[in-house]
C-alpha positions as CSV (number, residue, x, y, z in Angstrom):
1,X,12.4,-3.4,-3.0
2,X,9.7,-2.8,-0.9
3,X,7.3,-5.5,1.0
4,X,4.4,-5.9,2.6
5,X,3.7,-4.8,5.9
6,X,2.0,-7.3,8.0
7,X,-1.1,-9.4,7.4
8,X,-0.7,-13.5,6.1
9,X,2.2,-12.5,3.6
10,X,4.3,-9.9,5.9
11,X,7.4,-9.2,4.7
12,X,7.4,-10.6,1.2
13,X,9.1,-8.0,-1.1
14,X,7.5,-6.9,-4.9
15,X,8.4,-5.4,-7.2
16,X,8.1,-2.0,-8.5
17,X,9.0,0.1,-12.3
18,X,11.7,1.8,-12.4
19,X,12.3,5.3,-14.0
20,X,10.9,9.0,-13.6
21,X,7.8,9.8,-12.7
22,X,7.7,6.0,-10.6
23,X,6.6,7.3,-6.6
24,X,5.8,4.1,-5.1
25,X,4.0,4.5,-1.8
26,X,6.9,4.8,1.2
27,X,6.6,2.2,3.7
28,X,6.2,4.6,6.9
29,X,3.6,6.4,4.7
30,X,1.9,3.1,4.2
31,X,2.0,2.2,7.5
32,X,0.5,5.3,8.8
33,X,-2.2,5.0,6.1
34,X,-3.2,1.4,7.5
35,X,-3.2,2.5,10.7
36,X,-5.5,5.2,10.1
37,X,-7.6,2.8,8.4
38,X,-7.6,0.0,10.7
39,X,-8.8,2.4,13.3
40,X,-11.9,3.4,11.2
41,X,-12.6,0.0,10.2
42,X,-11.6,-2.4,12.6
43,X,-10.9,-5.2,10.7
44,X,-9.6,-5.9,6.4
45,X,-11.4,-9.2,6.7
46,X,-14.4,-9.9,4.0
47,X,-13.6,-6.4,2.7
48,X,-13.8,-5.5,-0.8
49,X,-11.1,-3.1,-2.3
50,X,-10.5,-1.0,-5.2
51,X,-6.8,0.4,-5.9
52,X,-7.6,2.2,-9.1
53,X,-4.1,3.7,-9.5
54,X,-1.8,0.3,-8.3
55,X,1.2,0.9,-10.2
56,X,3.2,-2.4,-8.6
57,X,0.2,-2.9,-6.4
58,X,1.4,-1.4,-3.2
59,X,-1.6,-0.9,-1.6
60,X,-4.0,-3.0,-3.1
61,X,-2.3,-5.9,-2.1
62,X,-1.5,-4.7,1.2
63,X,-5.3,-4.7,1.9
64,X,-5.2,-8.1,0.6
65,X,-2.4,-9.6,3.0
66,X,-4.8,-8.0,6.0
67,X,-7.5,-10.0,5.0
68,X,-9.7,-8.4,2.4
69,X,-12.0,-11.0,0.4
70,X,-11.4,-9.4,-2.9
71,X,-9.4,-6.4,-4.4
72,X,-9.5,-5.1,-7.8
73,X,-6.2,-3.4,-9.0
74,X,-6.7,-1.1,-12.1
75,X,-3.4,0.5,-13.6
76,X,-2.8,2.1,-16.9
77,X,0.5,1.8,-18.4
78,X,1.6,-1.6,-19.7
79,X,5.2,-1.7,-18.4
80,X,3.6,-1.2,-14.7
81,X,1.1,-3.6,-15.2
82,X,3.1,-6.6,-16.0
83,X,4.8,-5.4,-12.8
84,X,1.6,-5.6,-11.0
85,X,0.4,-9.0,-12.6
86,X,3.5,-10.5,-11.6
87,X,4.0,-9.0,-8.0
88,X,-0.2,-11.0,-7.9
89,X,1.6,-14.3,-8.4
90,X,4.3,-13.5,-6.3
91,X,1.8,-13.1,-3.4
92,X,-0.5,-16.3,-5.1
93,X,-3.3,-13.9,-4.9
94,X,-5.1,-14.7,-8.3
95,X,-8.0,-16.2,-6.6
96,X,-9.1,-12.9,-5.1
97,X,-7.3,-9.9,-6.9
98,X,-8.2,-8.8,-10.1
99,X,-5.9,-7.0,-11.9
100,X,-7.1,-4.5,-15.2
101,X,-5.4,-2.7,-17.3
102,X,-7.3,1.0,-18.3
103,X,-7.2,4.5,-17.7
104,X,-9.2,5.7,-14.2
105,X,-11.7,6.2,-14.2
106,X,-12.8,5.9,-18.1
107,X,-12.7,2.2,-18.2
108,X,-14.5,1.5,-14.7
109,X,-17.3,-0.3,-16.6
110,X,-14.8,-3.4,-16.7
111,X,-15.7,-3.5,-13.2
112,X,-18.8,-4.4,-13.9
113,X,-21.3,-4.2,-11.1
114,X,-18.7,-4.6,-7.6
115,X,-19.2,-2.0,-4.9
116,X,-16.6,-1.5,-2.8
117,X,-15.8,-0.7,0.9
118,X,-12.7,0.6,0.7
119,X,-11.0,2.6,-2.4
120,X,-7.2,3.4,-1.8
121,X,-6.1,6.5,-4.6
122,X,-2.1,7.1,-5.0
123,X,-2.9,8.9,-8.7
124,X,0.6,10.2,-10.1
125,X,0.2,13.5,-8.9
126,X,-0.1,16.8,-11.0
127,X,-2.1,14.3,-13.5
128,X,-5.5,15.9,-12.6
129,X,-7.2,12.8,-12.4
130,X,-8.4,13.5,-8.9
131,X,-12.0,15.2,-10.0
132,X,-13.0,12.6,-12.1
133,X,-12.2,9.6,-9.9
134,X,-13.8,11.7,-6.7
135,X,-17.1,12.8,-8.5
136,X,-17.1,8.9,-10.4
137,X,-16.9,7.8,-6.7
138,X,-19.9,9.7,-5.8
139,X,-21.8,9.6,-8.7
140,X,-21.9,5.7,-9.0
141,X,-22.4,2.4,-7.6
142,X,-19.1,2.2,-6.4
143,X,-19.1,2.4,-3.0
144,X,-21.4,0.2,-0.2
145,X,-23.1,2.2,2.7
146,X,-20.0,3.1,4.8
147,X,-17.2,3.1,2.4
148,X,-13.9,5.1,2.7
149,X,-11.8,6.6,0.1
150,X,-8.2,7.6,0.9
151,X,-6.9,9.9,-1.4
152,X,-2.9,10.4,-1.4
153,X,-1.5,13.9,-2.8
154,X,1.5,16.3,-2.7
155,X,1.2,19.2,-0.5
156,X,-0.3,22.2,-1.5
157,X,-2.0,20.2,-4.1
158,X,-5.4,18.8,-2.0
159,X,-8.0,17.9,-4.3
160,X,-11.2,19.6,-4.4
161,X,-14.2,17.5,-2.6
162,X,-17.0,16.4,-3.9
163,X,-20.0,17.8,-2.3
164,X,-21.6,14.4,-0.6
165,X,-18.0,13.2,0.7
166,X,-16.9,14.9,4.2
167,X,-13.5,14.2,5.1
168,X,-13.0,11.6,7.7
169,X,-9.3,11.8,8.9
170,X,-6.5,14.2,7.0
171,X,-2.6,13.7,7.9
172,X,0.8,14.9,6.5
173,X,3.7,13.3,6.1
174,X,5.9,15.5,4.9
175,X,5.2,16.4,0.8
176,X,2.8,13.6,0.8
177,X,-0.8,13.8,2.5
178,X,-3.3,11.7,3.4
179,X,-7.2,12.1,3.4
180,X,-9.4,9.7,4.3
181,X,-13.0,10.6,2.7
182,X,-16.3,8.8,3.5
183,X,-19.8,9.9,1.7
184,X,-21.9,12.4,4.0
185,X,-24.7,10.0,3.9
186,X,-22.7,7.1,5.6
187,X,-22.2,5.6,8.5
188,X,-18.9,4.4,9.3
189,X,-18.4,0.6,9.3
């Protein structure tokens, strides 16, 4: 069972489906990630977050434990997100995550109008959903001046990149990779 890293509830374990297909984040991978992004950001605190892939919740609630102010979760088969709405009490995080139930990027508009600074992506992979969520990204409202998008995929699989996003940081760890976009535009926080 895997557990949170570090922040105000280190160490407490959730849950995750079980089953084919099911590729929870690995911890050192997770760790690496949150490294990567504590260096570009300084600090999780006051941030707002959108994991629009959570599965359990993995990273979404991560961000949380390290201080964001407010995450929104969005996963989009059932049996996962009753695993993910319960892994949100585990942590007694109602009062600033929000979890939805949809499929990415489609149902965004439940959303409503939040920007976010942060946006963590662990789609399945081979699903394709990459281009949409990238060009919803830079299309919308989404994102505050200075956002960051990480975008987790297999190797030899990189998704293409929307025109206004430049890539920030890009790491391997073994099959899985790690990019870390921000919009050209931006400014980092």
């Amino acid at each position: 069972m895997p557990s949170i890293i570090a922040g105000k509830r280190r160490g407490a374990r959730l849950q995750v489906p079980e089953g084919l297909g099911v590729r929870p984040t690995l911890a050192r991978v997770r760790e690496a990630l949150f490294s990567m992004l504590t260096s570009a950001v300084g600090s999780f605190e006051g941030l707002c977050v959108l994991d629009p892939f959570a599965g359990a919740g993995l990273l979404g609630l991560e961000a949380w434990s390290r201080g964001a102010a407010h995450v929104d979760v969005v996963e989009m088969a059932r049996p996962h997100f009753e695993i993910l709405k319960k892994n949100i009490a585990t942590l007694n995080a109602q009062n600033d995550v929000r979890a939805l139930l949809g499929q990415t990027p489609r149902d965004w508009s439940k959303l409503g109008n939040t920007a976010y600074d942060l946006v963590l992506c662990d789609p399945p992979y081979h699903a394709g959903l990459m281009p949409q969520t990238l060009a919803a990204l830079a299309g919308g409202h989404l994102l505050r001046p200075g956002a960051l998008v990480s975008v987790e995929y297999d190797e030899g699989q990189m998704p293409e990149i929307p025109e206004n996003f430049e890539i920030y940081r890009q790491r391997g760890y073994g099959r899985c990779q790690i990019l870390i976009l921000q919009p050209k535009a931006a400014q980092m926080l």
